[in-house]
N, CA, C and O of each residue as an XYZ file, in Angstrom:
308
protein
N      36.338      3.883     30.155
C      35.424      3.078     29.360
C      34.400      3.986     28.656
O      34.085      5.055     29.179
N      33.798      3.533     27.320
C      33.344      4.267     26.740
C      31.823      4.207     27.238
O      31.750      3.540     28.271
N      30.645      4.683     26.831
C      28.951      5.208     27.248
C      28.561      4.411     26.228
O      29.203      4.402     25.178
N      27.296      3.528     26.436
C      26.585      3.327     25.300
C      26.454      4.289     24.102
O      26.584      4.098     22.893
N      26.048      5.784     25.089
C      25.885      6.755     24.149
C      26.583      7.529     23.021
O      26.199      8.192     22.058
N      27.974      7.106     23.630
C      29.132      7.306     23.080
C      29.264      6.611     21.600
O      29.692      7.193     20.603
N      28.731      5.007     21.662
C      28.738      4.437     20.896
C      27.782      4.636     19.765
O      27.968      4.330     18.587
N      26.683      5.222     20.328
C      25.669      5.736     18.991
C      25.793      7.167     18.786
O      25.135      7.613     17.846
N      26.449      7.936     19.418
C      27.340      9.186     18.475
C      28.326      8.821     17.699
O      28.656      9.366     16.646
N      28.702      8.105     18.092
C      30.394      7.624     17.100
C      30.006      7.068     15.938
O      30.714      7.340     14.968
N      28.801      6.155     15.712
C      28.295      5.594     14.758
C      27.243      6.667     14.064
O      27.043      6.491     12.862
N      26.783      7.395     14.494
C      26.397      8.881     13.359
C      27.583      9.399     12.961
O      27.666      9.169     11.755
N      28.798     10.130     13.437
C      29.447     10.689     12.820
C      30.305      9.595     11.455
O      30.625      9.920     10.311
N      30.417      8.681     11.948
C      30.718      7.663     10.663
C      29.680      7.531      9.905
O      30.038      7.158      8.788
N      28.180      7.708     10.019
C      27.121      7.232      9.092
C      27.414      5.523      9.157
O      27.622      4.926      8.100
N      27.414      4.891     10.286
C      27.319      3.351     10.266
C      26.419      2.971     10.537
O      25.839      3.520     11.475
N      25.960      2.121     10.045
C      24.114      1.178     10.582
C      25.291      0.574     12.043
O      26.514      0.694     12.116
N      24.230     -0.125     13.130
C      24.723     -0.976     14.091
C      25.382     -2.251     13.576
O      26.072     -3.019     14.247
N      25.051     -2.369     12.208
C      25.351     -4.403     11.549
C      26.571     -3.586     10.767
O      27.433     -4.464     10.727
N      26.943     -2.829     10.350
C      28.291     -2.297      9.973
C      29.853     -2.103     10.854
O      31.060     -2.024     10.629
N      28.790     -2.091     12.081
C      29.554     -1.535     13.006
C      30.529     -2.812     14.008
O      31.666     -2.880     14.474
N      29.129     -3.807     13.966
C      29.300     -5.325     14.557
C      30.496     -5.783     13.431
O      31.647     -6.136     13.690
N      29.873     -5.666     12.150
C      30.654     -6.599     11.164
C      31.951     -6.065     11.395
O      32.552     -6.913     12.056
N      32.848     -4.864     11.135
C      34.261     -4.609     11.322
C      34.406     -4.735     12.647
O      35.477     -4.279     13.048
N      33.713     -5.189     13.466
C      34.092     -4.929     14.841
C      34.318     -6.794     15.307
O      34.896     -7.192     16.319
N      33.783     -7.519     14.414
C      33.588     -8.761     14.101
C      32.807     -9.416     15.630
O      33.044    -10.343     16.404
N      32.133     -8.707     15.549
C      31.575     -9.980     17.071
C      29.656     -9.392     16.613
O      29.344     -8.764     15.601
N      29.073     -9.679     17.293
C      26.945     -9.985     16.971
C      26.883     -8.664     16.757
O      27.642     -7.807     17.211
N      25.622     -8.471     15.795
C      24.740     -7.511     15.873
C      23.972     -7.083     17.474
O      23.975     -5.981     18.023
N      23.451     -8.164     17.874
C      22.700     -8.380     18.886
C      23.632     -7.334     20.030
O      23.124     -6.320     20.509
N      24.809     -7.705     20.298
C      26.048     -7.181     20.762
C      26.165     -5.388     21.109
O      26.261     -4.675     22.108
N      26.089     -5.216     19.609
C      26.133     -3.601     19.310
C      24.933     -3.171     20.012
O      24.968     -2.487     21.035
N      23.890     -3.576     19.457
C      22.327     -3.177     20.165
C      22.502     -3.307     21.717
O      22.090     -2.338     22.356
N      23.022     -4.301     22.398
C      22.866     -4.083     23.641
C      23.883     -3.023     24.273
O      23.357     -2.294     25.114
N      24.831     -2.866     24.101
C      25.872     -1.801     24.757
C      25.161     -0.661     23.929
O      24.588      0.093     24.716
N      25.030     -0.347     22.874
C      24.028      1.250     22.753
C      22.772      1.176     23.918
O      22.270      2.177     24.431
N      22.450      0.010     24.165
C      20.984      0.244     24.578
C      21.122      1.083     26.212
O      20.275      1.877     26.622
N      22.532      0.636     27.066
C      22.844      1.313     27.846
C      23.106      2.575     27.944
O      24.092      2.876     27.272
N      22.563      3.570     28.585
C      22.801      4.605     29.501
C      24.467      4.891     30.006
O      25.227      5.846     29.845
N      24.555      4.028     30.450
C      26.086      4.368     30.903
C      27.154      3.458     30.320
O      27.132      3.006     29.176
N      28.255      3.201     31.396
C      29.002      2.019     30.537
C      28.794      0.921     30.863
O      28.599      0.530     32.014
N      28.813      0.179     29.710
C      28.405     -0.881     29.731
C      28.868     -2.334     30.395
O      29.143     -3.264     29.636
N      28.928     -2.463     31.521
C      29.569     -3.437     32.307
C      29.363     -5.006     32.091
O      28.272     -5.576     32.100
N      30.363     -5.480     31.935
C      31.078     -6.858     32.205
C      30.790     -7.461     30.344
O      30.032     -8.304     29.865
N      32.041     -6.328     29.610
C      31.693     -5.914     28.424
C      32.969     -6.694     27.798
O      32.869     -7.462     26.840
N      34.148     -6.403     28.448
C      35.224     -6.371     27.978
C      35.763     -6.385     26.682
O      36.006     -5.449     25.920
N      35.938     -7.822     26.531
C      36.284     -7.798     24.701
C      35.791     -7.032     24.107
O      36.283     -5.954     23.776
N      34.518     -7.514     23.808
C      33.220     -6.880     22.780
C      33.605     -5.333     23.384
O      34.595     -4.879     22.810
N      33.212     -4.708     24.098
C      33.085     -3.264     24.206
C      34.845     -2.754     23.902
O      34.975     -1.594     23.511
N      35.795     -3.373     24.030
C      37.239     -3.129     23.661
C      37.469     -3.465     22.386
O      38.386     -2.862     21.829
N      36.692     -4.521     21.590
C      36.408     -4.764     20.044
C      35.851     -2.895     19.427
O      36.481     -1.977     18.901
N      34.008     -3.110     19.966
C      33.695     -1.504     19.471
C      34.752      0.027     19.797
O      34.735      1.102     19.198
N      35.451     -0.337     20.756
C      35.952      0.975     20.904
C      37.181      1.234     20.299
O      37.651      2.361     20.140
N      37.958     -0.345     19.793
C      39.140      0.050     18.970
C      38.506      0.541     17.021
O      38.931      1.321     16.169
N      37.146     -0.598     17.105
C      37.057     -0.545     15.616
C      36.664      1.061     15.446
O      37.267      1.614     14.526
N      35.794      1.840     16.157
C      35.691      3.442     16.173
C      36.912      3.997     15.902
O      37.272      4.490     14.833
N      37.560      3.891     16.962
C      38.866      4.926     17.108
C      39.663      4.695     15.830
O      40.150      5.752     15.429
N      39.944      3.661     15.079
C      40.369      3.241     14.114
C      40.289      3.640     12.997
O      41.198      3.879     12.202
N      38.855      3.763     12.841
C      37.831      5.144     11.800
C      38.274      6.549     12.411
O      38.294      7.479     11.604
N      38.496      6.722     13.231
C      38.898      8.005     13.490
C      38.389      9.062     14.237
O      38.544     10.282     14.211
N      37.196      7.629     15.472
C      36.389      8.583     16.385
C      37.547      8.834     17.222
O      38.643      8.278     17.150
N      37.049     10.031     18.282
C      38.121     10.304     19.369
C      36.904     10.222     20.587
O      35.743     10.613     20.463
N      37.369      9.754     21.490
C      36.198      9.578     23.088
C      36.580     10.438     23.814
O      37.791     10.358     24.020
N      35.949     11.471     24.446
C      35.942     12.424     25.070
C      35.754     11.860     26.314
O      34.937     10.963     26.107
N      36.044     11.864     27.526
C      35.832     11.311     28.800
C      34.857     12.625     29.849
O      34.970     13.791     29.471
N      34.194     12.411     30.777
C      33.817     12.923     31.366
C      34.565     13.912     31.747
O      35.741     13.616     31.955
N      34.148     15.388     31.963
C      35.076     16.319     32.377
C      34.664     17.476     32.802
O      35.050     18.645     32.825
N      33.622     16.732     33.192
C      32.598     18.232     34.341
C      31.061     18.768     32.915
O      30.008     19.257     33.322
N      31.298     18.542     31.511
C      31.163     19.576     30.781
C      30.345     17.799     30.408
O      29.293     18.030     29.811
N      30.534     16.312     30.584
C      29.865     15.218     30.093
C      31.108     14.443     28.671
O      32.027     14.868     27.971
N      30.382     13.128     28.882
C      31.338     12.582     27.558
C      30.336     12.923     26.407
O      29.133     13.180     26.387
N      31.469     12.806     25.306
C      31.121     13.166     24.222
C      32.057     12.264     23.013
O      32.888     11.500     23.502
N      31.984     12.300     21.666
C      32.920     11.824     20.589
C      33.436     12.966     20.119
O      33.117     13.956     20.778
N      34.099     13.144     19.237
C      35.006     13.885     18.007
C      35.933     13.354     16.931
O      37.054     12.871     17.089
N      35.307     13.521     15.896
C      36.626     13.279     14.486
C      37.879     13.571     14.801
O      38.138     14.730     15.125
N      38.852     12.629     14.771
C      40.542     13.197     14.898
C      40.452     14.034     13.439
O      39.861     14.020     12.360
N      41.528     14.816     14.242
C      41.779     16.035     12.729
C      42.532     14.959     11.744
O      42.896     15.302     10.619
């Protein structure tokens, strides 16, 4: 599962406002704001956080998972 934080790196490297991000992701603004607002992952998220993490990856974020070194994002080549 992805990090709040994850979610507001992924949305700098796209240059997306949070209401850009909701709108292709089609579910609230309110939505986006609360899973960034978390620290970690964002629990009892499902859809909505499986909505934001396909509409990213889709654009062409990549989610880095924890791996001793912390999660992180990256542009697919």
């Amino acid at each position: 599962m992805i990090t709040g934080a994850q979610i507001r790196m992924a949305r700098g490297y796209l240059k997306w406002s949070a209401r850009e991000l909701a709108e292709k992701a089609e579910i609230g603004l309110s939505t986006v704001q609360r899973a960034e607002a978390i620290d970690g992952v964002p629990t009892s998220w499902g859809q909505n956080l499986a909505a934001i993490q396909n509409t990213l990856e889709a654009a062409g974020v990549e989610f880095i998972p924890e791996n001793g070194g912390g999660v992180g994002v990256r542009l697919k080549k």
